[in-house]
C-alpha positions in Angstrom: 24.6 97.5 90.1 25.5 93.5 89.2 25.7 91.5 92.7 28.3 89.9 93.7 29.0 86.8 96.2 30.6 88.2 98.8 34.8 87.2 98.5 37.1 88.1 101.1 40.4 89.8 99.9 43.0 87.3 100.9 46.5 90.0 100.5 47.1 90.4 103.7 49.0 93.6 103.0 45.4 95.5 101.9 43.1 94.0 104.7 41.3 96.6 107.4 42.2 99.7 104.5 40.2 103.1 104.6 38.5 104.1 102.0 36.8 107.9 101.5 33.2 107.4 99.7 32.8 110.7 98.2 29.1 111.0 96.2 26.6 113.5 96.4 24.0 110.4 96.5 23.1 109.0 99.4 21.8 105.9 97.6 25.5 105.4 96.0 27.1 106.3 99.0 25.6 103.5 101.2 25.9 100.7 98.3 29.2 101.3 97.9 30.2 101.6 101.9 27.9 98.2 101.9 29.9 96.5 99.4 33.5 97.8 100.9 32.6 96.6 104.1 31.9 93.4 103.0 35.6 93.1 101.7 36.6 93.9 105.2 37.6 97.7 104.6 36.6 100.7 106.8 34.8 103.3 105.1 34.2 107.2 105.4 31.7 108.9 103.9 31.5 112.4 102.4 28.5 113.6 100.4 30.5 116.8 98.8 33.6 117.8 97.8 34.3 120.4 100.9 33.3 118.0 103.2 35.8 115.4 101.9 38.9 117.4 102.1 37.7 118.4 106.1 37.9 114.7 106.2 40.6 113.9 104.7 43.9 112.8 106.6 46.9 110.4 106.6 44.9 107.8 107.5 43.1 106.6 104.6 44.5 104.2 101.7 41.9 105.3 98.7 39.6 107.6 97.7 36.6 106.7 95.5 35.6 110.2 94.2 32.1 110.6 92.1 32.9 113.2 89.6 29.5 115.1 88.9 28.7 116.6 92.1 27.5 120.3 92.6 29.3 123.4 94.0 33.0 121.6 93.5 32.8 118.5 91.3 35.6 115.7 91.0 38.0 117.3 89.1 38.5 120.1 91.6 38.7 117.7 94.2 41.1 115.4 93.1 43.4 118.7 92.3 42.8 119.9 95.5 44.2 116.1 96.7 47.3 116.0 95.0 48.1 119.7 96.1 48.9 118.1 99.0 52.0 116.5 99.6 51.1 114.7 102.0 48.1 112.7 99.9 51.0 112.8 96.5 50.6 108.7 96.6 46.9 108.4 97.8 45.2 106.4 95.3 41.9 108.1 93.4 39.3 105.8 91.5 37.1 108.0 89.3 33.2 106.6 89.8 32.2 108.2 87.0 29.3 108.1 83.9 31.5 110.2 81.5 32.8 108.0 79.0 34.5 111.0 76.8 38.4 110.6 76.4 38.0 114.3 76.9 37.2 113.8 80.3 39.2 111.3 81.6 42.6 112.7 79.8 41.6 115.7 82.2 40.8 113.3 85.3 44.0 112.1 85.1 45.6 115.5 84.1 44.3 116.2 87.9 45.4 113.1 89.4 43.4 110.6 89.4 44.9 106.7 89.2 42.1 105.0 87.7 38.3 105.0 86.5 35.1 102.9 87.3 32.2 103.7 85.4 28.9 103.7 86.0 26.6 101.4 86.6 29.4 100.2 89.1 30.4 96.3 88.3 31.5 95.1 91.9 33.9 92.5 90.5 35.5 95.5 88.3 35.6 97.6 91.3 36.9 94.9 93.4 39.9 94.2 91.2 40.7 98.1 90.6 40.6 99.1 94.2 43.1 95.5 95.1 45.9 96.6 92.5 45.9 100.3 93.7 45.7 99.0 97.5 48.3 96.9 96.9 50.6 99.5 95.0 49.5 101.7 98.6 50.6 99.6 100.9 54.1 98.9 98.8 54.8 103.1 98.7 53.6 103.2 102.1 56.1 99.8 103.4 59.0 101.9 101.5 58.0 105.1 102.9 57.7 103.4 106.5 61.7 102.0 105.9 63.1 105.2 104.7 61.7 107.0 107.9 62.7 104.3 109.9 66.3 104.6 107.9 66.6 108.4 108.5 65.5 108.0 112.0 68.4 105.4 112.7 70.8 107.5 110.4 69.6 110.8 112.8 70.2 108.7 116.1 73.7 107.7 114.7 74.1 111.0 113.6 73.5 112.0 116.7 75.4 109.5 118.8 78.4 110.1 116.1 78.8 113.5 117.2 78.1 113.3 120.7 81.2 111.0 120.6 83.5 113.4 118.7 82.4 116.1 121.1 83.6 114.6 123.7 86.3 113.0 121.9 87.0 116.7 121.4 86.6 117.5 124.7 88.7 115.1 126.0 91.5 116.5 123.0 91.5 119.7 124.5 91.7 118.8 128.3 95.1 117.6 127.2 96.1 119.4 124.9 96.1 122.0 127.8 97.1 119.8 130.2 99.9 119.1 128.1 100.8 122.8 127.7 100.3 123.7 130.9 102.9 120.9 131.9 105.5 122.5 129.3 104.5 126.5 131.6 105.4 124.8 134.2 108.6 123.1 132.7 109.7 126.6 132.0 108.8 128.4 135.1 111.1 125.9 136.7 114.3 126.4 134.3 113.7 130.3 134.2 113.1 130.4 138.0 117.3 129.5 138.8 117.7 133.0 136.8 115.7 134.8 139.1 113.1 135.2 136.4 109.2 135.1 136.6 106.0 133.4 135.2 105.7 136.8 133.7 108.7 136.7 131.3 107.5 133.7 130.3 104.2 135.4 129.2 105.4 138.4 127.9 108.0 136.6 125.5 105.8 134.0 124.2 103.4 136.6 123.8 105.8 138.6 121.7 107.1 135.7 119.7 103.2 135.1 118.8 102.6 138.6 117.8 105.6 138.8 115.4 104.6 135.2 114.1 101.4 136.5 113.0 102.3 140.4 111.7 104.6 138.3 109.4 101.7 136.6 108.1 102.2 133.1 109.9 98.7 131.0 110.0 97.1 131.3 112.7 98.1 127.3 113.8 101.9 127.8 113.4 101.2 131.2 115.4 99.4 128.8 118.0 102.6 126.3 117.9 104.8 129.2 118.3 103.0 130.6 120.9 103.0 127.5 123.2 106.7 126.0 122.4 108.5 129.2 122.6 108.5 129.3 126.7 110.4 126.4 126.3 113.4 128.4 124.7 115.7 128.7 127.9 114.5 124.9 129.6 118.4 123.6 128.7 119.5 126.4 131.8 118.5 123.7 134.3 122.0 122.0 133.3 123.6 125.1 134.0 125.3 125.3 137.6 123.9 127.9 139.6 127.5 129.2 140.6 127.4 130.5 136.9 123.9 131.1 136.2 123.6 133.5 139.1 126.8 135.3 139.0 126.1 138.9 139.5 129.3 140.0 137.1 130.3 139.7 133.9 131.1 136.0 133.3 134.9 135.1 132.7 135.6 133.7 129.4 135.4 129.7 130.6 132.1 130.5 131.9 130.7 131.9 128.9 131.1 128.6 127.2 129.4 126.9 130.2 126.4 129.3 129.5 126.1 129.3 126.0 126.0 125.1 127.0 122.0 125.9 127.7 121.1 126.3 124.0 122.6 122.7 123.3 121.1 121.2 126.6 118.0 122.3 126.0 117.6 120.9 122.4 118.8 117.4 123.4 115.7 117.5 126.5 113.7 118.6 124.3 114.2 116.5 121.2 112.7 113.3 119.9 109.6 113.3 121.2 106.3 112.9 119.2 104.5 116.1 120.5 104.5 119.1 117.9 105.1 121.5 120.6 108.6 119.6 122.2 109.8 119.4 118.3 109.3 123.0 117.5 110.6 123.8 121.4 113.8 121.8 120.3 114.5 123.8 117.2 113.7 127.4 119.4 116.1 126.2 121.9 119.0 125.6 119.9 118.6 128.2 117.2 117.6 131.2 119.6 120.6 132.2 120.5 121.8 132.5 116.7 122.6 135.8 115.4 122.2 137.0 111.4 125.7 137.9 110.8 126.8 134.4 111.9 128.5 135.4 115.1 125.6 133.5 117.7 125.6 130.3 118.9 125.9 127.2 119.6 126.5 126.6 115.6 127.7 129.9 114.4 124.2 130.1 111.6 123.8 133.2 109.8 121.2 134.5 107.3 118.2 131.9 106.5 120.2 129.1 107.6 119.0 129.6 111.2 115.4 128.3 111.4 112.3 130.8 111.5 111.4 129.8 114.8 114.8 131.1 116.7 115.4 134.4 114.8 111.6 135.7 116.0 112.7 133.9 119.5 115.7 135.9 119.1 114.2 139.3 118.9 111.4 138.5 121.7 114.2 137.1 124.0 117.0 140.2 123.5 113.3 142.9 124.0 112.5 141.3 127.1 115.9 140.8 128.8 117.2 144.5 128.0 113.8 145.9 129.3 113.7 143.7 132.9 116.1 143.4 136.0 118.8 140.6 135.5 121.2 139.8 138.1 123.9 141.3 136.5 122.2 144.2 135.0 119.3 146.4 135.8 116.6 146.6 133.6 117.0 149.5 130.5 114.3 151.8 129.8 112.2 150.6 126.5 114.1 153.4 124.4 117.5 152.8 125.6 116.6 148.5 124.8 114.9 149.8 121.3 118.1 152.0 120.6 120.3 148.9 121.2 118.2 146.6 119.3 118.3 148.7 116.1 122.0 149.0 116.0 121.7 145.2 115.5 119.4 144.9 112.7 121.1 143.1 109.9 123.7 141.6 112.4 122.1 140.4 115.8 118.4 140.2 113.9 116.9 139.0 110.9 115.8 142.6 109.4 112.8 141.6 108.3 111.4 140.5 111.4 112.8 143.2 113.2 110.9 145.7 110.7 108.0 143.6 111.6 109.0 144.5 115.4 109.0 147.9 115.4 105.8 148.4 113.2 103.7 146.5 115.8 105.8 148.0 118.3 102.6 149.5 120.1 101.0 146.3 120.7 104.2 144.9 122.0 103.7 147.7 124.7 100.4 146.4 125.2 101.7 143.0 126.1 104.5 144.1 128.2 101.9 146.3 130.5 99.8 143.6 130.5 102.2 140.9 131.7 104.5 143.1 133.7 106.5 141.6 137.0 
């Protein structure tokens, strides 16, 4: 081998690499870890194939791999290497005394980056080994900036949805804050009538249950749901002289009363809450009938908005079937019997088709919620 002057590697970006000797040869081994050394790299040495890949780990920059060597030569090794994902941009320099296209076509067929043939020119070597070290420590800088990339796009990640959890959180608390407010709004109108909590439940509970049978999504069923309670708020304008009489109301009255339907719109209207707009349209529209005859605008058919004509059937259900002050409350067949005769004049038909085929589950919900 031709001696040469030792020349320190000035890149800075290559300086302090390991390299993996890998030569059955003792003698080659050392001259080569000698002249390595002298360049300021660390070196490993392995003196067979096996015993270089028990060696081998992410800490080396290069291998330089001696191709004739017994029980499992270079070629095996180096296919071995790039089996690996981990070693897929590990530089391997061929030391080898083939010279036969043959065999380097299949060197590099198995991965290896380069050749040095023997006897080993140190000046050669030296230049190989730089540009491949150099081409290292580039994949290796790029590598090292995508990891530290995806590590700071993970952390933000992370962060980002620690945020809209409790962003979500925070959405939620009031969001049921907000309809536990409107409950309590309607406790308090309902309570002057001598009603409950539970009526409240049971007819926004209906009203839900006819939303969805009719095939409502599931968030209008959820709007419905939460703004229907809301449907009787305008009876807090209603004296109590009136609202509490125990007989039949004279005919000057009546027009008092039927006051709550227009009342209650105007409280509830022009907010910018989902659940006060829809509550607006339930509390003017409920009291609406399908043959025109309701009130407070006399709409008939389609013209009265969704919203009121299921409010309509869930209201009428619940106030045949519980104690009033002017009435008693009717048995469920003698409030169904009445409720049919006004199918196609008092209620959409539709809807109340709708009623009586889920009329087991609105059983369920008056058990469940009963006074």
């Amino acid at each position: 081998m031709e001696k040469e002057r030792k020349v320190p590697l000035m890149d800075d970006s290559i300086k302090k690499s390991k390299i993996l000797i890998v030569d059955d040869e003792l003698i080659n081994r050392k001259v080569l870890e000698g002249l390595l050394k002298s360049y300021g790299f660390e070196c490993v040495c392995a003196d067979s194939g096996n015993a270089a890949l028990k060696l081998l780990d992410g800490s080396f920059d290069l291998i330089l791999l001696d191709i004739m060597m017994p029980d499992m030569d270079g070629f095996a090794v180096a296919k071995a290497v790039r089996s690996l994902p981990l070693y897929a941009d590990l530089p391997i320099v061929m030391v080898t005394a083939l010279s036969a296209k043959e065999d380097r076509l299949r060197a590099v067929e198995f991965g290896a980056n380069d050749f040095i043939a023997k006897p080993i020119d140190a000046t050669e070597l030296r230049v190989r080994m730089t540009s491949l070290l150099r081409m290292k420590a580039y994949h290796d800088e790029v590598n090292g900036y995508q990891q530290h990339l995806e590590q700071m796009v993970a952390e933000k990640t992370r962060t980002l949805r620690e945020a809209l959890t409790d962003l979500e959180s925070a959405r939620q608390a009031t969001v049921s804050a907000h309809i536990e407010t409107i409950q309590k709004l309607s406790v308090a109108a309902e309570y002057k009538d001598e009603d409950t909590a539970s009526h409240i439940m049971r007819m926004s509970r209906y009203c839900a249950l006819i939303a969805e049978r009719y095939g409502l999504e599931a968030e209008v069923v959820d709007v419905v749901l939460n703004s229907s309670p809301m449907h009787d708020i305008g009876k807090i304008g209603i004296p109590d002289a009136i609202l509490l009489k125990p007989g039949k109301l004279d005919a000057a009255e009546w027009e008092i009363m039927k006051g709550h339907a227009s009342i209650g719109a105007k409280i509830l209207s022009g907010g910018s809450s989902k659940l006060l707009e829809i509550g607006a349209i339930i509390a003017a529209s409920h009291h609406e009938k399908w043959n025109g005859t309701g009130y407070p605008q006399g709409l008939s058919g389609e013209d009265i908005p969704l919203f009121g004509r299921i409010c309509a059937l869930a209201d009428v259900y619940d106030a045949l079937t519980t104690r009033r002050p002017y009435k008693e409350a009717f048995s469920n067949e003698k409030a169904l019997g009445i409720m049919k005769e006004g199918r196609g004049q008092h209620f959409d038909p539709t809807l109340f088709d709708v009623f009586m085929d889920n009329l087991s589950d609105i059983l369920i919900i008056q058990r469940e919620y009963q006074d």
